[in-house]
ZAMARGU-4260 file (C-alpha; in steps of 0.2 Angstrom, whole numbers, plus 5000, padded with zeros to 4 digits):
<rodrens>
0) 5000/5000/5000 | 5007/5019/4996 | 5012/5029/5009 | 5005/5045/4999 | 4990/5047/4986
5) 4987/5060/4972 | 4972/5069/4976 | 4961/5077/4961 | 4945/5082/4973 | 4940/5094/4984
10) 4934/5091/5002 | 4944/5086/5018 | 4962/5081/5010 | 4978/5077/5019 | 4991/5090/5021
15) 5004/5092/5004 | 5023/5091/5011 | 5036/5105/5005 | 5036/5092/4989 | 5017/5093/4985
20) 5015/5076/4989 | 5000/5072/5001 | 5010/5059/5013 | 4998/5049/5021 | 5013/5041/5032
25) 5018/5059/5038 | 5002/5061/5043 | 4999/5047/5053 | 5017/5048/5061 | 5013/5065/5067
30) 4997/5063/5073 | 5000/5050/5084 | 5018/5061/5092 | 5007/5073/5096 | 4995/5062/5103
35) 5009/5055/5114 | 5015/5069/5118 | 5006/5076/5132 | 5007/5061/5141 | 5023/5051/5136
40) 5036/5062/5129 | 5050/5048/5125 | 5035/5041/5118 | 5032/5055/5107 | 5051/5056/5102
45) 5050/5037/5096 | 5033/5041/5084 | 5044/5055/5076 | 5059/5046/5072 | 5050/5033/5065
50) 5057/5027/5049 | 5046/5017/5043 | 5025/5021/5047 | 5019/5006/5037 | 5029/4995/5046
55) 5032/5002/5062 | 5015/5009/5065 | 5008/4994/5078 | 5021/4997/5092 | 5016/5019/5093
60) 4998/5014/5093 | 4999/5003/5106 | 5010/5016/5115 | 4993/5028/5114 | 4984/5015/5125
65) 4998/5011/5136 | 5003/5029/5140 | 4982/5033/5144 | 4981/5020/5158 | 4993/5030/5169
70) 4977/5041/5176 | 4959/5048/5167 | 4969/5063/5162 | 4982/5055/5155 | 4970/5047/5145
75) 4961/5060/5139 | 4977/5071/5136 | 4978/5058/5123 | 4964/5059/5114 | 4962/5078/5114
80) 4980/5080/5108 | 4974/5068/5096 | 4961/5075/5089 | 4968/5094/5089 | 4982/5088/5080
85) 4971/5079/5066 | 4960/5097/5066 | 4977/5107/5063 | 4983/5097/5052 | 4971/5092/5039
90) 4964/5104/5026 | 4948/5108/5017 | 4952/5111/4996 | 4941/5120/4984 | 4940/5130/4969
95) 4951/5144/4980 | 4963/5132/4985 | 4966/5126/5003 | 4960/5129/5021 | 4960/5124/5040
100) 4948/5111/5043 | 4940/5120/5055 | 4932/5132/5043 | 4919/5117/5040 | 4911/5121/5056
105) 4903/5139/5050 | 4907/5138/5031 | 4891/5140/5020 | 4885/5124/5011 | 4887/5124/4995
110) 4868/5119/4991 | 4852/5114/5001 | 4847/5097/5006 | 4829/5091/5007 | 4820/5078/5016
115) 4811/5062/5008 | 4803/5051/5021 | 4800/5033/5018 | 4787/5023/5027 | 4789/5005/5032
120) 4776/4992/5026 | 4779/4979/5039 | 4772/4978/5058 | 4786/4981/5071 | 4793/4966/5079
125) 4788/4965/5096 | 4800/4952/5104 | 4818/4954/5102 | 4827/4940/5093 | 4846/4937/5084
130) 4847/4927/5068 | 4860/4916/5072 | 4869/4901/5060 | 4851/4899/5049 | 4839/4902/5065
135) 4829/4916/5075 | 4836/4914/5093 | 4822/4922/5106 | 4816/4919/5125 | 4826/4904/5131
140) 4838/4899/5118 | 4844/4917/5116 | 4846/4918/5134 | 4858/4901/5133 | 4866/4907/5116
145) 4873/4924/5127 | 4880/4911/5143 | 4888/4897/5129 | 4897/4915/5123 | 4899/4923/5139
150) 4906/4901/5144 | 4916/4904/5129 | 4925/4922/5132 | 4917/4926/5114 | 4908/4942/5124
155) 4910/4950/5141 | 4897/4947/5152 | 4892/4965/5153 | 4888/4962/5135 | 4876/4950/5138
160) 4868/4957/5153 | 4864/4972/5140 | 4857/4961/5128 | 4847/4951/5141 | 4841/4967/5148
165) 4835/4973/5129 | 4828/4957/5129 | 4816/4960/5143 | 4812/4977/5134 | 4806/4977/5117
170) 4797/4991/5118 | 4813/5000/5117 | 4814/4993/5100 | 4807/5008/5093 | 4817/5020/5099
175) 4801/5031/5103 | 4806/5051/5100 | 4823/5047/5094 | 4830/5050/5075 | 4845/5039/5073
180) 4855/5047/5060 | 4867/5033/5052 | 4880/5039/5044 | 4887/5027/5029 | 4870/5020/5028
185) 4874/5005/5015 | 4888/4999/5028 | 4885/4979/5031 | 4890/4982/5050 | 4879/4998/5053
190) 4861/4997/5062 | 4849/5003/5051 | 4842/4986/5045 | 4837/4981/5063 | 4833/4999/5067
195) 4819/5000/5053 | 4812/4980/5058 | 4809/4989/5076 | 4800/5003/5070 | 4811/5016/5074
200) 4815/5032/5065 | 4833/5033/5055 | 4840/5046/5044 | 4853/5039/5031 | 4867/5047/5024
205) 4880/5037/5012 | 4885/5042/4994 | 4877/5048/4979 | 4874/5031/4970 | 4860/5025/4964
210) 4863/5007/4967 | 4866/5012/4985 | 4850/5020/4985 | 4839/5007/4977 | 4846/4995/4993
215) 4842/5005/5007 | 4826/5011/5000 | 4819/4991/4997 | 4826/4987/5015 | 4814/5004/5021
220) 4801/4997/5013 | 4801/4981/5022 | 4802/4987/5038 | 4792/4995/5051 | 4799/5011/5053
225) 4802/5028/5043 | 4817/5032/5033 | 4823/5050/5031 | 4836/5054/5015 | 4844/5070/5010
230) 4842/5074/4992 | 4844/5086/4981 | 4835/5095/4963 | 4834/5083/4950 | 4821/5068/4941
235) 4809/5061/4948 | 4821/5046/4950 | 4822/5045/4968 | 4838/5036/4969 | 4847/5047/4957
240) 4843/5063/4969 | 4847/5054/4986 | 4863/5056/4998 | 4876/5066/4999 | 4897/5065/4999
245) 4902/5066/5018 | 4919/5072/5011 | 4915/5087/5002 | 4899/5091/5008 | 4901/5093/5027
250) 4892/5109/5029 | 4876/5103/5020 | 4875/5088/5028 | 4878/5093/5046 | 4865/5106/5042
255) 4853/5093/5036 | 4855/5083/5050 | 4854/5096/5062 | 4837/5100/5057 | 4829/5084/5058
260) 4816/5080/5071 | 4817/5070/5085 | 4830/5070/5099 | 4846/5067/5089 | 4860/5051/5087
265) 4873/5055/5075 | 4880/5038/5073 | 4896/5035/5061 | 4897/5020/5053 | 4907/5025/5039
270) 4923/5016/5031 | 4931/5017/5013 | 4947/5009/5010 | 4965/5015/5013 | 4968/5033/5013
275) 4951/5037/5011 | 4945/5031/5027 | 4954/5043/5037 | 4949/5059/5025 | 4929/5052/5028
280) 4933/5050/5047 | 4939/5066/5049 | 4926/5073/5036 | 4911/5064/5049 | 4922/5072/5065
285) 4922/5089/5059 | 4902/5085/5056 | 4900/5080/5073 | 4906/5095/5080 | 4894/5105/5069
290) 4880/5098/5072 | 4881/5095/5091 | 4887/5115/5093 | 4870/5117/5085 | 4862/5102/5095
295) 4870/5102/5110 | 4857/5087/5117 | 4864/5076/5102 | 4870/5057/5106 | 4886/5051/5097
300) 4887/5034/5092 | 4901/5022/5087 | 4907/5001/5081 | 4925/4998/5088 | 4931/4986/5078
305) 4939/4972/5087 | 4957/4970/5077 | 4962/4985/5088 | 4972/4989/5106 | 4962/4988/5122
310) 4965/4989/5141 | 4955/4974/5146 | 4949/4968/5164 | 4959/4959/5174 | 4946/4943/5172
315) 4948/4943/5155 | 4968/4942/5158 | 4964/4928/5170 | 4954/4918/5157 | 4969/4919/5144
320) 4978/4915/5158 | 4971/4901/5163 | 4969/4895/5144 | 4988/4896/5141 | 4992/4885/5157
325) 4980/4872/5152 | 4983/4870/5134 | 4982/4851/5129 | 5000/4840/5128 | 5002/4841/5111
330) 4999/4861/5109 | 5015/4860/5120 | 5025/4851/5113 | 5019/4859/5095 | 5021/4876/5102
335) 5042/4875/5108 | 5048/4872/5089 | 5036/4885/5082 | 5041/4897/5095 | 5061/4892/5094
340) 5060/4895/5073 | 5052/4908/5075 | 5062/4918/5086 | 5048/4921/5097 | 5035/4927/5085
345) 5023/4912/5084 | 5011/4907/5099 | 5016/4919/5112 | 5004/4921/5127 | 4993/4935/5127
350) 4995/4943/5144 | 5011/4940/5158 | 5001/4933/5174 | 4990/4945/5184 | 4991/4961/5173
355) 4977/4972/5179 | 4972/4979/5164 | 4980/4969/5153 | 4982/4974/5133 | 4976/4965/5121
360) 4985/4970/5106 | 4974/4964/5091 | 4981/4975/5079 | 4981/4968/5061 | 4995/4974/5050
365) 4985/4970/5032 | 4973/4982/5038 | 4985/4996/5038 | 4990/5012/5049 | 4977/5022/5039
370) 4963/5011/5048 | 4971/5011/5064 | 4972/5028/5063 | 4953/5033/5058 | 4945/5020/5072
375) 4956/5030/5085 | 4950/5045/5081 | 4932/5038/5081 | 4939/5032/5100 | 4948/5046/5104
380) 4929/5058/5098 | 4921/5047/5111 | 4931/5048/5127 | 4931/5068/5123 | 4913/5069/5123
385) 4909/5058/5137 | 4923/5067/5147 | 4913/5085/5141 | 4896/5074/5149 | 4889/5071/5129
390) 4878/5053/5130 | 4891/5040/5120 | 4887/5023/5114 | 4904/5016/5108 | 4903/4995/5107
395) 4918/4985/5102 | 4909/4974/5088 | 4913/4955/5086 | 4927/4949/5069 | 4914/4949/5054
400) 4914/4940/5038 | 4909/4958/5028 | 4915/4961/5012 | 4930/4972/5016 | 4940/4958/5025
405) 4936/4944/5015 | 4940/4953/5000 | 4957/4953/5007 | 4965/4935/5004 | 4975/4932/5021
410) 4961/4940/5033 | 4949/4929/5026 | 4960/4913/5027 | 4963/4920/5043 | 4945/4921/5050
415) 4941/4905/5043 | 4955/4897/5054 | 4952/4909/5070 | 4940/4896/5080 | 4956/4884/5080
420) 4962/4895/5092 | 4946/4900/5103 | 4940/4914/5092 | 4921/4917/5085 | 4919/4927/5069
425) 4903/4932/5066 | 4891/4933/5051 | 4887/4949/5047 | 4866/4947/5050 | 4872/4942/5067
430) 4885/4956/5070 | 4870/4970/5064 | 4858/4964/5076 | 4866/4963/5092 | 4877/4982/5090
435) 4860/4987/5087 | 4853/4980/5103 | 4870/4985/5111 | 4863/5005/5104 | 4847/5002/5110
440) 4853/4998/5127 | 4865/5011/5129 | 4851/5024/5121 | 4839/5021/5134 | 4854/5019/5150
445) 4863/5034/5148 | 4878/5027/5139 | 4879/5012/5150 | 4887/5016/5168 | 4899/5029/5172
450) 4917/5024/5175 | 4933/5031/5183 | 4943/5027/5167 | 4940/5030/5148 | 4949/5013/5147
455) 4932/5005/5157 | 4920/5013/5144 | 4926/5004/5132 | 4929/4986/5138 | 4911/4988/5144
460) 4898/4978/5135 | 4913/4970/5124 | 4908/4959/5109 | 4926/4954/5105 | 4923/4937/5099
465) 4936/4932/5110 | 4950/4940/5106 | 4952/4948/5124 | 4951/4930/5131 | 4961/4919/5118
470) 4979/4911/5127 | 4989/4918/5112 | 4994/4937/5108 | 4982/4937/5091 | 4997/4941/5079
475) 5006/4927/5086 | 4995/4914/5078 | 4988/4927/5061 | 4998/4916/5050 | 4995/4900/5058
480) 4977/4903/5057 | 4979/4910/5038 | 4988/4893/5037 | 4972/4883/5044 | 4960/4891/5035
485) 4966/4893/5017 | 4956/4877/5012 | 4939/4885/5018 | 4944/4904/5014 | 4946/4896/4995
490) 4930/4886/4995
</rodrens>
């Protein structure tokens, strides 16, 4: 993957060095020293000197995390370092060349949007239930599906307290006097499917295309709520005048949003690939502090994704633990030949004993220091706003089998040989409707309970797969997972 792109648009772009060249490896670099730097100078120093972002990246990131845990406002120095240095740096282009970002947050919109509703046909579902492996799993069964997970370390238990809780509640379903704004609408991990089955209201944003379009209008249709797209002048092609570009159009759309009905949830459920993800998650960022200076009562919501870096509690380092001490004969005796070839690499425990948090480090290096760096703004966004007293619903969502990763050879070889080593991934119709209950819960709880450390917001209400639990360090067995699941990847 390049370290720079040429960029021929206009919208949020990343900075051009003395060279013209829009380093996307500079960026990244600098944005996480500066993050650093308010809490772990040395830290910072090593981010800078950094030779080699694409390579290097996962040790820095980490670092972020690491350096948080020394107090709540060490952690939050973090992230606000974070996001200020992502504000300064990155620019706005147009027809009269370049600007600070922050100009998005009073700059004109270059045209109006309107409003399109679309009413659901269907009934609301009045009892909550999660498709799982070909079946609808309610009452009972959906009860004894969340403790085989919970059993299992696929979830924390606070997870499926939540969901057992929704459970109890359907008639929080609907999300009654709420409009839940889902930004990146067409996303196969976002909530809007299950949102619209319950009857609630959602407003969708996601590109101009028509194909796009014609998906989340026929999914509208079916459901039971009310749909609410932006469009603009055109037909009488419906498609063709819907949604919006997040990355050149941020004033219009914040202004849109702004002024929908409804108590307002901005969720961001947006990804491109590769450079392009961070210039949207920063577009979406500038958003959100548009629309909330306007609506100051506005929720935010957020999917971590699970190949990431966590403080995790000290149970779930007790589980690995305990995992790696019982390991079978033969993984034993398999493991010191591995581990002994490859200097260390292969199979390597996932915490040292008692480590209170520990960190898993889940980082996966195919996906790239442009995707670590656009989740951990979206992290970064959330422990701000909680810390300023904004309502958050951040969820860390199970491995998935969407498009984007198995598009990619060795992560899908990889998720098809992840349950060797005690890892669950997920199919996307499962993943969808229990964030979406995870939303719902924390929509209707305040943002779940309040806790001394940003690290604890996080781990709360976990859907991980079991990645936190697992006996290995995750990298230590990618490849032997790849390995083991090539065969099924291919087929």
């Amino acid at each position: 993957m390049a370290d720079s792109y040429d960029d021929h648009t206009s919208g949020v772009v990343f900075p051009a060095g003395p060279d013209g060249r829009r380093s996307t490896a500079a960026l990244g670099r600098a944005v996480v020293a500066d993050a650093l730097r308010p809490a772990d100078r040395p830290g910072a120093r090593a981010a800078e000197q950094e030779t080699n972002w694409r390579a290097g990246y996962l040790g820095h990131v980490r670092r972020t995390v690491e350096a948080g845990l020394a107090s709540r406002e060490a952690a939050l120095s973090i992230a606000g370092a974070g996001l200020q240095s992502l504000s300064d740096r990155m620019r706005v282009a147009g027809p009269d060349g370049e600007q600070e970002l922050a100009v998005l947050r009073s700059a004109p919109a270059g045209r109006s949007l309107a409003t399109e509703a679309i009413p659901g046909t269907a009934a609301p579902e009045e009892e909550f239930s999660l498709p799982y492996r070909g079946q609808r799993l309610r009452g009972d069964d959906l009860f004894r599906r969340l403790d085989a997970w919970v059993d299992g370390g696929v979830v924390e238990p606070s997870c499926a307290e939540a969901v057992r809780t929704v459970a109890a509640h359907p008639e929080w379903l609907s999300l009654p006097g709420s409009t839940v704004t889902v930004l990146g609408a067409g996303a196969e991990m976002g909530p809007l499917p299950a949102l619209l089955r319950w009857g609630a209201t959602v407003a969708a944003v996601d590109l101009p295309r028509p194909e796009l379009w014609s998906r989340v209008l026929d999914t509208a249709r079916r459901g039971a709520g009310t749909l609410l797209i932006p469009v603009g002048d055109g037909g009488r092609d419906l498609t063709a005048r819907a949604g919006a570009d997040l990355i050149g159009e941020v004033p219009a759309v914040a202004d849109w949003v702004a002024g929908l009905p409804g108590a307002p949830v901005l969720g961001n459920y947006v990804y491109a690939d590769g450079a392009t993800n961070v210039r949207v998650s920063v577009a979406v960022d500038a958003l959100t502090e548009r629309v909330a200076g306007w609506r100051p009562e506005t929720t935010l919501a957020f999917l971590a994704t699970p190949t990431d870096v966590f403080a995790v509690p000290a149970e779930a380092v007790q589980a690995s633990v305990t995992g790696y001490a019982q390991r079978s004969r033969s993984a034993k005796l398999l493991a010191r030949p591995l581990r002994t070839l490859s200097a260390g690499r292969l199979l390597r425990r996932a915490y040292l004993p008692g480590a209170d948090p520990g960190i898993a480090d889940s980082l996966v290096p195919q996906q790239g220091p442009n995707y670590a760096l656009a989740k951990r703004l979206q992290r970064w966004r959330a422990s701000v706003a909680r810390a300023e007293g904004r309502t958050v619903s951040m969820n860390v969502a199970p491995p998935t089998r969407t498009r984007s990763v198995v598009k990619n050879r060795a992560l899908a070889a990889a998720y098809a040989g992840a349950h060797r080593f005690g890892v669950e991934v997920f199919e996307p119709a499962t993943s969808n409707v229990l964030m979406a209950a995870l939303l719902v819960h924390d929509l209707h709880t305040g943002g779940g309970p309040a806790h001394e450390h940003p690290w604890q917001d996080e781990a709360y209400a976990a859907a991980h797969g079991g990645l936190w639990r697992t006996p290995y360090a995750p990298r230590s067995v990618l490849g032997l997972a790849a390995a083991l699941g090539l065969g099924a990847a291919r087929g």
